[in-house]
N, C-alpha and C positions, 0 to 999 in steps of 0.2 A: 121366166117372168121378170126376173130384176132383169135382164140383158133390154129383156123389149122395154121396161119401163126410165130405161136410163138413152132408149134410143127415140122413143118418143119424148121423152123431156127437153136432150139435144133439138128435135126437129122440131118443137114446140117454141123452142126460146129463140131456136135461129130465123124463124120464119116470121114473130113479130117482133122482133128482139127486145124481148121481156123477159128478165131473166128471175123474178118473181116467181112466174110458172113452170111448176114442175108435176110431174109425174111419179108416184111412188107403188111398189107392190107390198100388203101387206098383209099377211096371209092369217096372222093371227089374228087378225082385229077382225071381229063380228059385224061390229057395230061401227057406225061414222064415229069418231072421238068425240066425248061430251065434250064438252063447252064448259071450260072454267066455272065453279060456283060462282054466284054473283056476292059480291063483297057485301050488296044489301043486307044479305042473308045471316051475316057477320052480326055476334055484338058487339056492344062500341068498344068493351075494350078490345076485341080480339082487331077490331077495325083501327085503335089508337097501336097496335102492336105493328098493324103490316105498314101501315104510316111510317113510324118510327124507323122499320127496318130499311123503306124507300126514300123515305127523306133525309139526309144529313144538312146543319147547318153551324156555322160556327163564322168568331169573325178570326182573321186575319194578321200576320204584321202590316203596317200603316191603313190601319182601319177600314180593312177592304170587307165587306161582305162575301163568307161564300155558302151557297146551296146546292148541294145535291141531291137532285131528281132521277131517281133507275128505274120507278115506274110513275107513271101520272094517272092518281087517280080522279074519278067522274064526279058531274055535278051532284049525283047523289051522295054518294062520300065528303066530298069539299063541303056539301052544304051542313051533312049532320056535325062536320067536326071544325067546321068553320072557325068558329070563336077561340078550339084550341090550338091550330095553328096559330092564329093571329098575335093571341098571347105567347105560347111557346115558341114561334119559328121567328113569327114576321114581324115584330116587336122589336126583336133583337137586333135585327139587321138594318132596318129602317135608318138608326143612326149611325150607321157606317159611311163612308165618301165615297163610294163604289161599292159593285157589284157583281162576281164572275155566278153565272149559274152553269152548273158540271150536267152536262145532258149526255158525257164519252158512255158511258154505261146504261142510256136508256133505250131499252129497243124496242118501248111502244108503251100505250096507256089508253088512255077512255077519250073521246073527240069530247064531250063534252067538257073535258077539264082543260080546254085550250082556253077560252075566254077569259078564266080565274087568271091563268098564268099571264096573260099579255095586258090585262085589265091594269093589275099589279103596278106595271112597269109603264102601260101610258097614261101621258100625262092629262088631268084634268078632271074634268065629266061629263067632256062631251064624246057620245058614241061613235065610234067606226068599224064602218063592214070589212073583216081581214080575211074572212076566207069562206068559199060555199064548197059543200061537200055534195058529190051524188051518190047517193048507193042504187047499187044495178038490182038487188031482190025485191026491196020495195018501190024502187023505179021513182023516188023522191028526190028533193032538191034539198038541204038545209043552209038557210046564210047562216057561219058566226061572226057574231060581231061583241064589241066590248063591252064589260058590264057599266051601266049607268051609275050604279051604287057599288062601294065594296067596303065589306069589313074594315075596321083601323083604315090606315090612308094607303096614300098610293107611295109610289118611291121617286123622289124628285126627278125632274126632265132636267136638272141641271148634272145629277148624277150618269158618271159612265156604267153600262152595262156592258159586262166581255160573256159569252155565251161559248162554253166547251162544247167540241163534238169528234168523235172517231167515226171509225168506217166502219162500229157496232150500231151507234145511233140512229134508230129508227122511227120508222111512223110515226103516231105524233111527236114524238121527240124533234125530228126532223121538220116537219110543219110549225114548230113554234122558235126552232132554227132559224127557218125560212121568213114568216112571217116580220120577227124582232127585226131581219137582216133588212129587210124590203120596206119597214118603216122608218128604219135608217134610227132604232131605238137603242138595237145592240151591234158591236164589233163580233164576229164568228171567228174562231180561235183554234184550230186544230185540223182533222182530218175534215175529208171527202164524206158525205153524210155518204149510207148504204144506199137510199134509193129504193128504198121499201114501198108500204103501203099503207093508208090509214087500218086496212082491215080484210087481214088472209082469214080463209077459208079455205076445208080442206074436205073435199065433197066426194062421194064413193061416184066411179065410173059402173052405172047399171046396177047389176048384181054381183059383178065384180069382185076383186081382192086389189082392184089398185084404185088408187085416189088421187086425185088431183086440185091441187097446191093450188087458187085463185082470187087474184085481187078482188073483194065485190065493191069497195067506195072508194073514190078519189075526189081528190081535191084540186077544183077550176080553179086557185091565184089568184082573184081578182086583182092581188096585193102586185106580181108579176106581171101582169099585161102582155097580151096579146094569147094568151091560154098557156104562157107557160107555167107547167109548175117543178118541184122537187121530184116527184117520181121517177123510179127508171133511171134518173139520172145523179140524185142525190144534192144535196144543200154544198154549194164552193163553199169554202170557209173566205174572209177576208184577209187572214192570214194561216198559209198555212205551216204547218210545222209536226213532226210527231204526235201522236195521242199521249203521250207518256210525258211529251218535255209540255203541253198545251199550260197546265196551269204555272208553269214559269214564265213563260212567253207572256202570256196574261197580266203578270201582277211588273214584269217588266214595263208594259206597255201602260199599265196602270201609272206606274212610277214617272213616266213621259207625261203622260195626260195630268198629273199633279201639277208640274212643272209646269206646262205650257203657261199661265195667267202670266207667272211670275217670268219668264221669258219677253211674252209679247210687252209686258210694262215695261221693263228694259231696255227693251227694243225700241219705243218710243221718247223713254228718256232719252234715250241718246240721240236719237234724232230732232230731238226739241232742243237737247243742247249742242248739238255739234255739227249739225247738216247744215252746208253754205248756204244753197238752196233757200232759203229760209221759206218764199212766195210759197212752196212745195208742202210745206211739212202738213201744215193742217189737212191737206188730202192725204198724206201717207197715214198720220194718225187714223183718220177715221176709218181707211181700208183697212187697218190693224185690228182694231176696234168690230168689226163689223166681217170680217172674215169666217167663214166656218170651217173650224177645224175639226168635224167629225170625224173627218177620215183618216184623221194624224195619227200612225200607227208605227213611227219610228222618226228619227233624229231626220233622217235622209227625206222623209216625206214633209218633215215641218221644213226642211233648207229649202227644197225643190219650191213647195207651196210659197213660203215668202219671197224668194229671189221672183219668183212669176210678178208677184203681187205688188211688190215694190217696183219695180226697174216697170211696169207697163204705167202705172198710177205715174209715178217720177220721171219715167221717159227718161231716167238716168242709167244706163248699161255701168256705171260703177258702182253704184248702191249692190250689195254684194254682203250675204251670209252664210255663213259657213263654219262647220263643227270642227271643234279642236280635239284632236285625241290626249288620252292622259299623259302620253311620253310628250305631245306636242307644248302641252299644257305647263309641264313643268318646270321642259327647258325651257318655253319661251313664254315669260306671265305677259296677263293683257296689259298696255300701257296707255293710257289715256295721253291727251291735247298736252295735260297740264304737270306729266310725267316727266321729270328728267330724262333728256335721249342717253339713249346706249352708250355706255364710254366707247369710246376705240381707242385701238392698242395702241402704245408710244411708240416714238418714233424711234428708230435705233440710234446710235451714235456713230456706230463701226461703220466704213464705208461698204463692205460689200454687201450688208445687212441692209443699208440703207438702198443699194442695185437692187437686192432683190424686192424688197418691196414696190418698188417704183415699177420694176417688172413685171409683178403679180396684179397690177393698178392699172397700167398704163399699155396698149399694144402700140408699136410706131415700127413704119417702113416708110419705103421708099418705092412708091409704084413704077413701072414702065412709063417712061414722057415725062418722066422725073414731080412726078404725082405726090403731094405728101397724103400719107396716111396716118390720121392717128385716133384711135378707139382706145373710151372707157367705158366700162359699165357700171362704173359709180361714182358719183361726185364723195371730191375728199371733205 
């Protein structure tokens, strides 16, 4: 029986390649497997307990927010303990200048606690539809969209969110991945989501002893176009990297993203004071000014972005930025307009001291056809 139930499983997954479905024999089980008590059923504190245990929060060095989510509970949970989150979790974090939320270790939760979480994070009060789900048993459609009203406030659209994920991260975890990523609200930071399901079921074949593993709701993407969504395939991260090294990467990138304002003002100064150009500048400012740099997710991607940006506005190929490394840095400090130039070295007195420098400066022959040649590559 395990033989045939692991050769139907293969033939199962290869044929729609869905690797969600599977096939199992289980010979001790009487019964279809209950269905988790419903947390309803919970008192509040046994309810304030399992919270506790699934959510961590804490802030950060450079006042980063972080939160960790391993299960997401539902609109009926969220709603009875609403107020205590709000005061114990979401209070705290609100004044931080960012935000990583840790989803590496959630491998699913309740579809209705998706709106709470993305409400959060977007900005304003006015609604938008992020995603519609259909379940195949009640053969229903549900849109969700964002809440109109939420407890405490929301978390400024001026703030960065970084969103953790491994290739544990599943169902809705995955969907609120997907979703932050597609609203262009958060940066995705880690693994390859798994590629799960909003909601496995594990239903007995007949009268059987084996049972079979089956998605029953998924999620249409409105947010994705054209029907794609996460399933099967799992959430790309924006940047990917280890699950283990994800929230260094994060508070790196964080550290860039601090940076960038006080970059781009720089940037400008100097081109207010030093660019010949001068007819030019007020169009370089403004594309400075007026740039999105959502996607800036390393030194190499803010060079790339501005050298485009600049040199197409300026129709100048020498307008030109570009990162120093710390050895570059050291030996050679930046020197401004208004900088004493570099000494160079004296001259020798010794005559063949004085050949070889002349030599090292200067190339000279004498071509065929009695040609003179003479190449420098630096004015003395």
């Amino acid at each position: 029986p395990q033989t045939l139930a692991h050769v139907l499983t293969a033939g199962v997954q290869s044929s729609l390649n869905d690797p969600r479905l599977f096939i199992s024999y289980e010979p001790s089980t009487l019964e279809a497997p209950p269905q988790a008590p419903a947390l309803t059923n919970l008192s509040r504190e046994e309810l304030l307990a399992q919270i506790q245990r699934n959510i961590h929060h804490e802030v950060l060095e450079g006042n980063v927010g972080y939160l960790r989510v391993d299960d997401l509970p539902g609109q009926e949970v969220l709603s009875e303990l609403g107020e205590f989150l709000v005061s114990h979790v979401w209070k705290k974090l609100m004044g931080t200048s960012s935000l990583v939320l840790d989803l590496r270790h959630c491998a699913g939760g309740h579809v209705s606690g998706i709106p709470y979480v993305i409400s959060y994070l977007h900005p304003g009060n006015t609604v938008m539809h992020v995603d519609t789900i259909y379940d195949r048993p009640s053969n229903t459609t549900t849109e969700i969209w964002t809440l109109p009203k939420v407890l405490g406030e929301r978390y400024s659209a001026d703030k960065d969110v970084v969103v953790l994920t491994s290739g544990h991260t599943g169902g809705v975890a995955e969907d609120i991945a997907y979703i932050l990523k597609q609203m262009r609200r958060a940066i995705v930071v880690g693994e390859r989501t798994e590629g799960g399901a909003l909601d496995l079921q594990k239903l007995r074949i007949g009268q059987s002893n084996f049972f079979l593993t089956v998605p029953v709701s998924r999620s249409l993407g409105p947010l994705g176009g054209g029907g794609q969504t996460w399933e099967g395939s799992g959430v790309l991260p924006c940047v990917g990297t280890p699950a283990e090294q994800a929230l260094e990467k994060a508070l790196a990138i964080l550290t860039l993203r601090r940076a960038l304002p006080g970059v781009v003002l720089r940037l400008q100064q100097a081109l207010q004071d030093y660019y010949t150009l001068v007819d030019r500048v007020p169009g370089l400012l403004h594309h400075l000014a007026s740039m999105d740099y959502s996607a800036v997710v390393s030194e190499e991607d803010l060079v790339t972005k501005l050298n485009a940006g600049l040199q197409a506005v300026s129709e100048d190929p020498r307008l030109l930025v570009r990162t120093t490394g710390p050895r570059e840095t050291s030996s050679r400090p930046e020197t401004g307009p208004n900088d004493p130039p570099t000494a160079t070295p004296e001259v020798p007195k010794e005559e063949d001291a004085r050949r070889a420098l002349v030599d090292s400066v200067f190339q000279v022959s004498v071509l065929p056809g009695n040609v003179g040649y003479l190449r420098f590559d630096k004015f003395a």
